[in-house]
C-alpha positions as CSV (number, residue, x, y, z in Angstrom):
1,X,30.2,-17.1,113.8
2,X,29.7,-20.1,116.2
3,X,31.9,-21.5,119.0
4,X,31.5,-24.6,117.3
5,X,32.1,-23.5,113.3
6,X,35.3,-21.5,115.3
7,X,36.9,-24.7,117.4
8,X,36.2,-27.4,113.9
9,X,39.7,-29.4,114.1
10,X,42.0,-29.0,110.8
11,X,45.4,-30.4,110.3
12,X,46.6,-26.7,111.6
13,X,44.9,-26.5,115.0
14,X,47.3,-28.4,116.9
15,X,50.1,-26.1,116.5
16,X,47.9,-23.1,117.6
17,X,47.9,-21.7,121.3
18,X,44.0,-22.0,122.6
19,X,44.4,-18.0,123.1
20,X,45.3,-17.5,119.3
21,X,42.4,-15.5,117.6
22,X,42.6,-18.0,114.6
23,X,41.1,-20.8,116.8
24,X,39.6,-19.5,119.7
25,X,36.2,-18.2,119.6
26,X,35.5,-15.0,117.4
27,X,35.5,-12.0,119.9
28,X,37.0,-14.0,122.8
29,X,40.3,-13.2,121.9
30,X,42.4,-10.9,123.9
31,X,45.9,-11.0,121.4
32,X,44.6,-9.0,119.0
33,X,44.7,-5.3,118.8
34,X,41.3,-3.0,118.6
35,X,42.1,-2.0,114.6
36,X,43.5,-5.6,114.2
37,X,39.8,-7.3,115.4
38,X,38.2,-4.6,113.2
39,X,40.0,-5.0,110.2
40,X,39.2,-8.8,110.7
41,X,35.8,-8.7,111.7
42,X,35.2,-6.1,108.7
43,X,36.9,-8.9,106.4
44,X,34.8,-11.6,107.5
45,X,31.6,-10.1,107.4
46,X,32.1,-8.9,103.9
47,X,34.5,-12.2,102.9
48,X,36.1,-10.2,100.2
49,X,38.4,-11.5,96.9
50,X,40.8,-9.0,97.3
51,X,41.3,-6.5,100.6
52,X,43.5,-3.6,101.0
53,X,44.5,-3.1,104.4
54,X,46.6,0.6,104.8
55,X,48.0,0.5,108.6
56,X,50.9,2.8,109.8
57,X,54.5,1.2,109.9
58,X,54.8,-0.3,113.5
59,X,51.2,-0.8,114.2
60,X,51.1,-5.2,113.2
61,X,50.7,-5.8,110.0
62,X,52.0,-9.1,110.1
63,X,50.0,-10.6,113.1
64,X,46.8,-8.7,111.3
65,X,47.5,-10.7,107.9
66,X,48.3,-14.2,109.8
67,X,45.8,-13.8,112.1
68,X,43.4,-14.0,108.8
69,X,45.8,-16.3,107.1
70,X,45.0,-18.8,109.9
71,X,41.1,-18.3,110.2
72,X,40.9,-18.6,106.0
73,X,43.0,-21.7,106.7
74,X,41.1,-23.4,109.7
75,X,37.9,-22.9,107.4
76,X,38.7,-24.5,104.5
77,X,38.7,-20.9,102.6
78,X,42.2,-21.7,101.4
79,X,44.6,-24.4,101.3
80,X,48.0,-23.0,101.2
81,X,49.5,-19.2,101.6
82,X,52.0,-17.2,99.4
83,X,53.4,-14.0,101.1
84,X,55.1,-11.8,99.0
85,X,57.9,-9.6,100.5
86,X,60.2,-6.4,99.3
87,X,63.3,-8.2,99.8
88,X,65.0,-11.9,100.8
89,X,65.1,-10.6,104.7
90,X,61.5,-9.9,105.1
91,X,60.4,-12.8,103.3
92,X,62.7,-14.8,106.1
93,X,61.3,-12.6,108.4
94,X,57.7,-13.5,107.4
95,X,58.2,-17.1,107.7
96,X,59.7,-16.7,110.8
97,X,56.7,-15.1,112.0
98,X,54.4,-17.4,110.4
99,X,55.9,-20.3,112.3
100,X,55.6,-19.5,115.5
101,X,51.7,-19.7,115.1
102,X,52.0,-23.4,113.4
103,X,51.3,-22.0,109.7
104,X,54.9,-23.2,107.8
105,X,55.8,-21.1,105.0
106,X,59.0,-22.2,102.6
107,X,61.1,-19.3,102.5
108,X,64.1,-21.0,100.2
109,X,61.3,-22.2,97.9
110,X,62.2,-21.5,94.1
111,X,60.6,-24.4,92.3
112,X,58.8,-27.4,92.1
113,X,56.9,-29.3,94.0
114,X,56.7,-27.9,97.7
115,X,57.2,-30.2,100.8
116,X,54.4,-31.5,102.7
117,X,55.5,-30.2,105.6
118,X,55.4,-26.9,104.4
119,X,51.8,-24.7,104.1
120,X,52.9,-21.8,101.3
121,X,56.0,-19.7,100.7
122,X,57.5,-16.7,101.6
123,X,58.9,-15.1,97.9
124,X,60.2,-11.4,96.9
125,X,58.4,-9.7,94.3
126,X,62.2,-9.8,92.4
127,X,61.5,-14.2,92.6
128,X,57.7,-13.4,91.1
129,X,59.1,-10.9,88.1
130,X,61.3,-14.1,87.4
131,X,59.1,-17.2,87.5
132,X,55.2,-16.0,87.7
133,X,54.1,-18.5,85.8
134,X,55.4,-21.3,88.5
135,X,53.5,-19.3,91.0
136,X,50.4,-18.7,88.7
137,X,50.4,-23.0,88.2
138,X,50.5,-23.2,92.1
139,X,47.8,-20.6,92.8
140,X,45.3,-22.6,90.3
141,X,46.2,-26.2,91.8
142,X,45.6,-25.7,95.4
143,X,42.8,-22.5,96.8
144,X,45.3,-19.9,97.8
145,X,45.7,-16.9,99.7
146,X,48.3,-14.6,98.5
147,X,49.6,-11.8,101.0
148,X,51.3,-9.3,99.1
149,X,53.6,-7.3,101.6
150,X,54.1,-3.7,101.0
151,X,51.6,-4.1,97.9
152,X,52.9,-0.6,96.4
153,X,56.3,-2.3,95.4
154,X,54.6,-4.1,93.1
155,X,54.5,-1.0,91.1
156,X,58.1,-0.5,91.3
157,X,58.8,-1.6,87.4
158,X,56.1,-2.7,84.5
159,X,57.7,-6.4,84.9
160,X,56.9,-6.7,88.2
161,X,53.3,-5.6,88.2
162,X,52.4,-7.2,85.2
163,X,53.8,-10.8,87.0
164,X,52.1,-9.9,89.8
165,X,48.6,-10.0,88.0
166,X,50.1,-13.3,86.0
167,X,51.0,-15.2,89.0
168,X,48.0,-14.4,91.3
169,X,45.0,-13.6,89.1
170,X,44.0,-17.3,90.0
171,X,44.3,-16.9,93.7
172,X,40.8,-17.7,95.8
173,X,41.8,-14.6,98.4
174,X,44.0,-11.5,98.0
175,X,45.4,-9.7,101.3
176,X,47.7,-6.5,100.1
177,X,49.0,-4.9,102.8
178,X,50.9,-1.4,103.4
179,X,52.1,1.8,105.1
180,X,52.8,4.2,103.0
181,X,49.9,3.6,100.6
182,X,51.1,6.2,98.2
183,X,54.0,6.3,95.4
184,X,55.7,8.9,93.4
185,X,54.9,7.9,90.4
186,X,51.5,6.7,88.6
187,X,52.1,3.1,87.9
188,X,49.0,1.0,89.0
189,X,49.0,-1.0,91.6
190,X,47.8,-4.7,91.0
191,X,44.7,-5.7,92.5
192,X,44.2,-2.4,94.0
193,X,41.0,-0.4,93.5
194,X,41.4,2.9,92.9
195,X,38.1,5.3,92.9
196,X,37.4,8.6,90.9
197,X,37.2,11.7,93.1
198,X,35.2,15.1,92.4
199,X,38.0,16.6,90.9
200,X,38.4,14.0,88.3
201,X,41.9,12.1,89.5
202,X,41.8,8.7,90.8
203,X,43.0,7.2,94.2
204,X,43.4,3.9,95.6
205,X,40.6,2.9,97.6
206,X,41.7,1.3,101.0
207,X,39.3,-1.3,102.6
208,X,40.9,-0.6,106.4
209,X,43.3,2.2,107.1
210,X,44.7,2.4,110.5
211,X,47.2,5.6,110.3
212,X,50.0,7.1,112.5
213,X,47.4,9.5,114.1
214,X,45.1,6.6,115.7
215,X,47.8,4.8,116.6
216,X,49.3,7.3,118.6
217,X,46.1,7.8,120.5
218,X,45.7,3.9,121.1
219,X,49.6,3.4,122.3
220,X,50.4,1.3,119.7
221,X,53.1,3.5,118.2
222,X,55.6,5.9,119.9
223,X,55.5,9.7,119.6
224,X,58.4,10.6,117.3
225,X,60.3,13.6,118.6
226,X,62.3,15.3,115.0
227,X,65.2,17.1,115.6
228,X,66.6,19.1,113.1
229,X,70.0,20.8,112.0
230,X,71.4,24.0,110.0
231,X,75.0,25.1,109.6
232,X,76.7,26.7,106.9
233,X,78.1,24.6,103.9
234,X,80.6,25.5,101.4
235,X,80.7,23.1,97.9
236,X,82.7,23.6,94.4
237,X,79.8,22.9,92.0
238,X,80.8,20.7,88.7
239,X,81.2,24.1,86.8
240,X,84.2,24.8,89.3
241,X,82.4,27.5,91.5
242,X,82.4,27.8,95.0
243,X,79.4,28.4,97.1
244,X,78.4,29.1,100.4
245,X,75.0,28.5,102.0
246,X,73.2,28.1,104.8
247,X,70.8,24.9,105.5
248,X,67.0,26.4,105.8
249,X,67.7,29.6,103.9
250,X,65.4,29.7,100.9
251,X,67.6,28.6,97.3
252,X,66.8,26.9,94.2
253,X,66.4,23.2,94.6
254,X,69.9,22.4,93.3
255,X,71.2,24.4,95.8
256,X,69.2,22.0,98.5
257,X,70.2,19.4,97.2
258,X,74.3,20.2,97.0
259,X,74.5,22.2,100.6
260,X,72.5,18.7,101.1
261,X,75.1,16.6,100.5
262,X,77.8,18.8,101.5
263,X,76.3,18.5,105.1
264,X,76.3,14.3,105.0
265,X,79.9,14.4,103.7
266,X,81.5,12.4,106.5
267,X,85.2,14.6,106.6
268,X,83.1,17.8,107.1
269,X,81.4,18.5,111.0
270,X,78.3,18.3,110.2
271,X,77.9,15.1,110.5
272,X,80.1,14.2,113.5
273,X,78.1,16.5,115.6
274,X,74.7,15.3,114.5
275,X,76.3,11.7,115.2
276,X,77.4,12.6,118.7
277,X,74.4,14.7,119.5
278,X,72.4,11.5,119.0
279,X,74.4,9.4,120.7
280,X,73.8,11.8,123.5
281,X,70.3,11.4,123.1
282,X,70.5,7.8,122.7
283,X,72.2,7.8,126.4
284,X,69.5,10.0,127.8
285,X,66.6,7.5,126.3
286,X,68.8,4.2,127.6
287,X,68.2,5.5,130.9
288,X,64.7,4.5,131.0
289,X,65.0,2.1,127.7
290,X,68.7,0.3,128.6
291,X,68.7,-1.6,125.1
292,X,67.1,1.2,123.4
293,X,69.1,1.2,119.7
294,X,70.2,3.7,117.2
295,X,70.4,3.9,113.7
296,X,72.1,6.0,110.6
297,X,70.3,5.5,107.1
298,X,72.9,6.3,104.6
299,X,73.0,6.9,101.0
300,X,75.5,4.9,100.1
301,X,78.0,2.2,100.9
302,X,81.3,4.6,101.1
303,X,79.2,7.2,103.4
304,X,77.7,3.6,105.3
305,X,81.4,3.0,105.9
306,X,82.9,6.3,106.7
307,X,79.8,7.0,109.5
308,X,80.6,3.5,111.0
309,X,84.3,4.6,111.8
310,X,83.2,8.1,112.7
311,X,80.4,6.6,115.7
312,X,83.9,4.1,116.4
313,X,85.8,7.3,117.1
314,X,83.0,9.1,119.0
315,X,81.6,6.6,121.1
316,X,84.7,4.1,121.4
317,X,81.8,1.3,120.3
318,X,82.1,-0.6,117.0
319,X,78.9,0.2,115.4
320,X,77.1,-2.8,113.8
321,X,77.5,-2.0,109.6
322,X,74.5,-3.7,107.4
323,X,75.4,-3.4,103.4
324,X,72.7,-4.7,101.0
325,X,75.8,-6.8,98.9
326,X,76.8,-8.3,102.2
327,X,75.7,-12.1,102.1
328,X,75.6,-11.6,106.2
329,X,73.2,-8.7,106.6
330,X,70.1,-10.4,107.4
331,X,72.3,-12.3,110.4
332,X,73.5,-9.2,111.4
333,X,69.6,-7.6,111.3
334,X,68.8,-10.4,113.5
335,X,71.9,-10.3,116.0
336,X,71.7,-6.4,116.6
337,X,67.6,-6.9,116.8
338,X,68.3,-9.8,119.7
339,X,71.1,-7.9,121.2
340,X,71.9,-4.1,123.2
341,X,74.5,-2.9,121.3
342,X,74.3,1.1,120.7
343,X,74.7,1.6,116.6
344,X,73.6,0.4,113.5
345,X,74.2,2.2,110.3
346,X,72.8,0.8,107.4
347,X,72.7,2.1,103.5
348,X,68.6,1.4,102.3
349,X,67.4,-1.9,103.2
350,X,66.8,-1.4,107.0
351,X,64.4,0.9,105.9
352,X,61.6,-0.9,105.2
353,X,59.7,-3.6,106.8
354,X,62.9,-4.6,109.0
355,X,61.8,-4.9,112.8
356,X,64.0,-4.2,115.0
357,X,62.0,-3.0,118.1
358,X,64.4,-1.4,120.3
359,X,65.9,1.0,117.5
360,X,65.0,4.2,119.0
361,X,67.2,6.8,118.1
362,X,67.3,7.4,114.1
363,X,69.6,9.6,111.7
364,X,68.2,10.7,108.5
365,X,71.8,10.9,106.3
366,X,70.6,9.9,103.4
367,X,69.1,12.4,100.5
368,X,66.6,10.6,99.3
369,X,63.5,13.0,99.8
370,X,60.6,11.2,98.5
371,X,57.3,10.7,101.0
372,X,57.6,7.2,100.5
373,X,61.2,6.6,101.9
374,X,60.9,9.0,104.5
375,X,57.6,7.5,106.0
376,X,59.1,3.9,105.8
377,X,62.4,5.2,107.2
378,X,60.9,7.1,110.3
379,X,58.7,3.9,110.6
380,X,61.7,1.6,111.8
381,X,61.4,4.3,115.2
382,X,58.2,4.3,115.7
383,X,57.0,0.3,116.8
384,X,55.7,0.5,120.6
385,X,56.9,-1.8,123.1
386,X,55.4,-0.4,126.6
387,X,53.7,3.1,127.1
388,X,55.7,6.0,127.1
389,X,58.8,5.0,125.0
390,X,59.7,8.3,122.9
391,X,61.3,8.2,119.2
392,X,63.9,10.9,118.4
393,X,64.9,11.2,114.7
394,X,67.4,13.8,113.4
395,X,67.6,15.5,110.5
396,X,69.4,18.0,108.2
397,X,67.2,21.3,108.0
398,X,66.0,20.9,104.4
399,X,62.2,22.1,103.2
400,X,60.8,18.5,102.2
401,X,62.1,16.4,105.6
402,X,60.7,19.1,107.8
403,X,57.5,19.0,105.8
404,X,57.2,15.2,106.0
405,X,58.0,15.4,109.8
406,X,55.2,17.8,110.2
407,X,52.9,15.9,108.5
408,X,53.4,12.3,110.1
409,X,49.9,12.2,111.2
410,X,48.5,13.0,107.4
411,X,47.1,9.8,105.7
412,X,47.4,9.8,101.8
413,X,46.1,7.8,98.9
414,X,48.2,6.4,95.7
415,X,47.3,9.4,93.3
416,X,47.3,7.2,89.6
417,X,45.8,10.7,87.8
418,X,48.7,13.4,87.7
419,X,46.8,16.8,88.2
420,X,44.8,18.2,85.1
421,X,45.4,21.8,85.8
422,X,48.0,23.7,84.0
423,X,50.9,24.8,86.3
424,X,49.3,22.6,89.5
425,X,52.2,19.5,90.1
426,X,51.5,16.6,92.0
427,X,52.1,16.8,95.5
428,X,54.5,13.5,96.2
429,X,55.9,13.7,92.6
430,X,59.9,13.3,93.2
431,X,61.7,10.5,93.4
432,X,62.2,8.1,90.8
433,X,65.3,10.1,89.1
434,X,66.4,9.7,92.8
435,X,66.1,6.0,93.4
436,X,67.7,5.4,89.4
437,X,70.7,8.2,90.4
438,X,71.2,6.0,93.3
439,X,70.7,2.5,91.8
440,X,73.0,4.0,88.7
441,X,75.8,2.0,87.9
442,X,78.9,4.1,88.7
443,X,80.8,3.6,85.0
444,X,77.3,4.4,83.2
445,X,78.2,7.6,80.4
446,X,76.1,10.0,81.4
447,X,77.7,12.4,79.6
448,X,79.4,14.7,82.7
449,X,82.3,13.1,82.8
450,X,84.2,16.0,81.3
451,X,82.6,18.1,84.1
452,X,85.0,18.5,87.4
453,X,83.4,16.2,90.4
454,X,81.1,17.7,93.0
455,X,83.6,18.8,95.6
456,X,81.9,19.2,99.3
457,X,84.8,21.6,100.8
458,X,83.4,22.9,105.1
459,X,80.6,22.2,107.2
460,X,79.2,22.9,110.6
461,X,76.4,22.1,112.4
462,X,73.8,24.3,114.1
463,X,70.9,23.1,116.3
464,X,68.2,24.6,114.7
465,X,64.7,23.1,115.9
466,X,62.3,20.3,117.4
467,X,59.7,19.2,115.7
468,X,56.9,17.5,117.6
469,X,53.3,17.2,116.6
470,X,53.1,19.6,113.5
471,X,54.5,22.3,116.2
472,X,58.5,23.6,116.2
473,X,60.2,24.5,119.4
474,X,64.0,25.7,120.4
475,X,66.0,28.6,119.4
476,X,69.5,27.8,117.4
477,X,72.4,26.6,119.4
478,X,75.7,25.7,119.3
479,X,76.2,22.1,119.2
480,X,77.7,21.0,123.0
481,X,75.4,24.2,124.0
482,X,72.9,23.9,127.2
483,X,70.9,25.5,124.6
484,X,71.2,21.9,122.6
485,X,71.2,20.0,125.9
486,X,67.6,21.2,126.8
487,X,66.2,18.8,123.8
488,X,68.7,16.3,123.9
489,X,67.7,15.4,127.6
490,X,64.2,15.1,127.1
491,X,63.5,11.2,129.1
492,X,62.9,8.4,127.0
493,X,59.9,7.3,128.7
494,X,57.3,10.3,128.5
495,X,53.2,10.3,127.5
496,X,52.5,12.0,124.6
497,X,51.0,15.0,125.7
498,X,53.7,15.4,128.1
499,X,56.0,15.6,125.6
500,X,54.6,18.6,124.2
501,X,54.1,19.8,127.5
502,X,57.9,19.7,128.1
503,X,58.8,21.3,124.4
504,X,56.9,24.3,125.1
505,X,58.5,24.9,129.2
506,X,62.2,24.1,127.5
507,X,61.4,27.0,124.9
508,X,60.1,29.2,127.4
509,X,62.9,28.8,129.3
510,X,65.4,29.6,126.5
511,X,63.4,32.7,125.4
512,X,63.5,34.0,129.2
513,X,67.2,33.4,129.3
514,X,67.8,34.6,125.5
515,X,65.7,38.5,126.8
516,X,68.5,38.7,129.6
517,X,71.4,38.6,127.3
518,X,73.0,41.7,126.0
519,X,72.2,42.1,122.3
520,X,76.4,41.7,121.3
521,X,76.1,38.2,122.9
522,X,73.7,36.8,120.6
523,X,76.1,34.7,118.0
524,X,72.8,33.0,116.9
525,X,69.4,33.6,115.5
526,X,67.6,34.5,118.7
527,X,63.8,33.6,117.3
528,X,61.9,30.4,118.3
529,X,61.6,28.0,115.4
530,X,58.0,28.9,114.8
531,X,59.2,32.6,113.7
532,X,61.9,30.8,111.5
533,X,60.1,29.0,109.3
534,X,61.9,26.7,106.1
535,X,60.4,27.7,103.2
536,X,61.4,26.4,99.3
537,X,62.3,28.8,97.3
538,X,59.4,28.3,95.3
539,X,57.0,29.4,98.2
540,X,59.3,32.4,99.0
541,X,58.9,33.6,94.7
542,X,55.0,32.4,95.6
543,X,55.0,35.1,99.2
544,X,56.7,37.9,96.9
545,X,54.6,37.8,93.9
546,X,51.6,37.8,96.4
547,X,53.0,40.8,98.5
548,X,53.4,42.9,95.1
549,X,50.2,42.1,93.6
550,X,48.4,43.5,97.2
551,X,51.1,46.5,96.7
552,X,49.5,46.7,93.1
553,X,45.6,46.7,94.3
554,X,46.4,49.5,97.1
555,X,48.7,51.5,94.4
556,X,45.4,51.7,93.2
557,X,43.4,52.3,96.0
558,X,45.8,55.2,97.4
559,X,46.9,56.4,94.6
560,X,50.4,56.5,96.0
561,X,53.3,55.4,93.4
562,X,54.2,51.1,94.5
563,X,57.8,52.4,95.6
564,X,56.6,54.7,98.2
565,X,54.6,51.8,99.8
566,X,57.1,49.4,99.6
567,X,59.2,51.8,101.6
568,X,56.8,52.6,103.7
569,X,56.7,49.1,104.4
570,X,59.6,48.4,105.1
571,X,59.8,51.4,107.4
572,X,56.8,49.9,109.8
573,X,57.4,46.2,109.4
574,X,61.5,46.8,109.2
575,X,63.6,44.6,107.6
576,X,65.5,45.0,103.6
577,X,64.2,45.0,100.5
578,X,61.7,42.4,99.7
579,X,64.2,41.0,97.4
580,X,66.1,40.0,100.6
581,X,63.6,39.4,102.9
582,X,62.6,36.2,104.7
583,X,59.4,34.8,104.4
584,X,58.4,36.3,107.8
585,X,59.7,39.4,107.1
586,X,57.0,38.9,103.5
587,X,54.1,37.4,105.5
588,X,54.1,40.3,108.1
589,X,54.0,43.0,105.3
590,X,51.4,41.3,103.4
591,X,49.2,41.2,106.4
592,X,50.3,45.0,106.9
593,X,49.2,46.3,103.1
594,X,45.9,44.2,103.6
595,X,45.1,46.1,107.2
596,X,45.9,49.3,105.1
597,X,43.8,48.6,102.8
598,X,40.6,47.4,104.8
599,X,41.0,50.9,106.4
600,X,40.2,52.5,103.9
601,X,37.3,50.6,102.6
């Protein structure tokens, strides 16, 4: 492209700063990230209909899409833009964003003719399900660029994919943009293009992918530090029985999900002392970030309210409260964004796409356990400001969170195939009972009202780990411990590798000091997190039914009866009955019976 062909005047130029990529000279641009100018020079080389851009949240999206928005404009490619948001703050958001490089989007816009003043709109996907035909008449009268933000909500229902196509099949140029590329269920996703693998399933086919990992490495996101909590929880179930169980001990997935809850009930003390350990942390990271932010996701309004109150009584701060109902929330977004106060606690739309830079600090109180939600949750942490800024996000110890968490740095594809093979599920299959249960209406029959309520009855919190990198660290504490304190006062401002650097001498430390107690003084699990690992129950069924078919091969091998060996077993490895036994405890003996058996080969 030519100095000249890139400096050509159009009715948009004049509201552009000579620095802006979109009218300066192609490659003399120094606003632009490195995947940002890649991503652009890859889509005008190839000048594509439609273009799928995956990049991690936090990494700029937004300047990416009107950075292209601007060049398509200056060159005549299109004459207006649509952008297409999740919700009505993002689309304000958008054309907020939009304006302050001279390209005016319409984000009141519902219907006729739009004002010459004005160079698209900024919609929801909820406005497109309505009216697609008023958007499809638009995109055929005028050459249009539609952005479609978050392009994987667009297979949130059949009505609002199938508008989607209606409204925008006539567009000139396509831009769908996203984080979190993948969805639990296998709607299509319009004007995606989704490729057949070896193994017969299809994916979605991403034209640029810029994921969490790269960004890390480039300083464009913060590392996010995860810190986890156990404790013991005691719930009446519906059928009137009381149970007691411990968050992180292997049970049936009910049982997650109801010591789950038991732990975010706000009158139990679980959740005060996961609220006022990450206030502590959020002091520690103001001391080298003084407007860093925190934020609780909740699950619902009620708990949204009741944590509000509770940070109130902890911190003596009011805490800024965002409900979705509230006709003030986007204000509020803005003020608390623009402003240094501590708290936020929101219910789900500050999970997605909202950025509020400084938020720092996170609390996962919600039980949503979906990929999806958790990625775009942990994504409102993660948006860099300057080098060295740290995210800490805490979380209850339950199997799925502390498997996304160690995974933040895997990039995944929107499966549209489920899984051919008997008995094989799909991987990121969960949530949509999850999102209806907590979309339901409260009055609907569902035919339990005859049942007795889910009563959550105790709680208490245990520190239990830190999750950094795919690695664990700590040994469980006491909430208000030194123990606790270690990871809690870990700075705010700290490289990446430095962080992991500082993990491994604060466990060291705490195993030293743990060796020099006396064995009646240890209240607590005294094993690093890496010994301790959360398993599902499913994997711990999965670890016995592999220790007893290797029990079965050397029965045959040794000719000893399978009881003897399991005894003998359990007499070298220690430990009870594999019935009881932790996954460890399974793992070790496992690897024990196959070194038995290679002996004797």
């Amino acid at each position: 492209m030519t100095t000249t062909a890139a400096s050509s005047s159009t009715s948009h130029s004049h509201h552009l700063s000579p620095a802006f990529p979109g009218r300066a000279p192609w490659g003399t641009a120094s606003k632009l990230r490195a995947w940002q100018q890649g991503a652009m020079e890859k889509y005008i080389q190839e000048q594509p209909r439609d273009f799928l851009a995956v990049a991690t949240p936090g990494a700029g999206k937004t300047t990416f899409a009107l950075t292209l928005a601007s060049w398509l404009l200056h060159h005549h490619v299109v004459q207006q833009v649509t952008v297409v948001a999740p919700t009505e703050h993002l689309k304000k958001q958008w054309a907020e964003a939009a304006a302050r490089i001279g390209i005016k989007l319409d984000p009141e816009y519902s219907a006729g003719p739009l004002g010459r003043e004005y160079d698209g709109v900024a919609v929801t996907y909820a406005g497109v399900g309505v009216r697609p035909m008023l958007h499809r008449n638009r995109s055929e009268q005028r050459k249009t660029l539609v952005i479609l933000d978050e392009i994987h909500h667009a297979g949130d229902s059949k009505s609002w994919g199938e508008a989607c196509l209606e409204a925008f099949e006539p567009a000139t140029r396509r831009l769908a943009l996203t984080g979190t590329p993948f969805r639990s269920d296998t709607n299509p996703i319009p004007f995606v293009t989704y490729e057949e693998g070896p193994d017969g399933i299809r994916r979605s086919a991403a034209d640029y992918t810029y994921g969490y990992g790269s960004a890390l490495a480039d300083g464009v996101v913060r590392p996010v530090i995860f810190l986890s909590y156990s404790g013991n929880m005691r719930w009446r179930t519906k059928a009137g029985d009381e149970i007691e169980a411990r968050l992180g001990e292997p049970m049936t997935k009910d049982a997650i999900s109801q010591a789950w809850r038991t732990a975010l009930d706000p009158r139990g003390e679980w959740m005060p002392s996961v609220l006022r350990a990450a206030d502590q942390r959020l002091t520690e990271v103001r001391k080298s970030i003084p407007d860093a932010g925190a934020l609780v996701i909740a699950s619902d309004q009620e708990a949204a309210r009741a944590y509000a109150k509770l940070i109130r009584d902890i911190t003596g701060h009011k805490a800024t409260l965002v409900l979705s109902d509230d006709a003030g929330a986007s204000k509020k977004i803005d003020e608390f964004s623009a402003g240094d106060d501590r708290w936020m606690v929101a219910v789900r739309m500050v999970s997605e796409g909202v950025d509020v830079p400084r938020l720092a600090v996170g609390v996962y109180a919600t039980t949503i356990s979906t990929p999806l939600f958790f990625a775009q949750a942990v994504g409102r942490f993660v948006r860099s400001r300057r080098r060295g800024e740290t995210a800490s996000v805490f979380l209850p110890t339950v199997p799925d969170l502390l498997s996304f968490a160690n995974e933040m740095e895997r990039e995944r594809d929107h499966v549209l195939d489920k899984p051919k093979k008997d008995g094989e599920e799909d991987p990121y299959a969960e949530s949509e009972k999850e999102m209806e249960e907590a979309n339901r209406e409260q009055d609907e029959d569902t035919g339990e009202q005859d049942m007795l309520p889910f009563e959550a009855l105790e709680s208490d919190a245990v520190f239990d780990r830190v999750m950094y990198n795919g690695a664990e660290f700590g040994m469980q504490a006491h909430p208000g411990s030194e123990e606790e304190q270690d990871y809690l006062g870990i700075p705010g401002l700290l490289e990446p590798e430095q962080v992991q650097l500082l993990l491994q001498k604060r466990q060291a430390r705490q195993i030293a000091h743990s060796r020099k107690k006396p064995a009646e003084e240890a209240d607590l699990l005294e094993l690093p997190a890496e010994r301790r690992p959360v398993v599902t129950h499913k994997e711990l069924m999965e670890l016995r039914r592999q220790l007893n078919t290797m029990v079965g091969a050397y029965v045959h091998q040794s000719g000893k009866p399978h009881g003897v060996i399991h005894t003998e077993l359990r007499r070298v490895c220690g430990g009870p009955p594999s019935a009881e036994a932790t996954a460890g405890q399974l793992r070790q003996r496992i690897a024990k019976v196959q070194e038995w058996a290679t002996r004797m080969k």
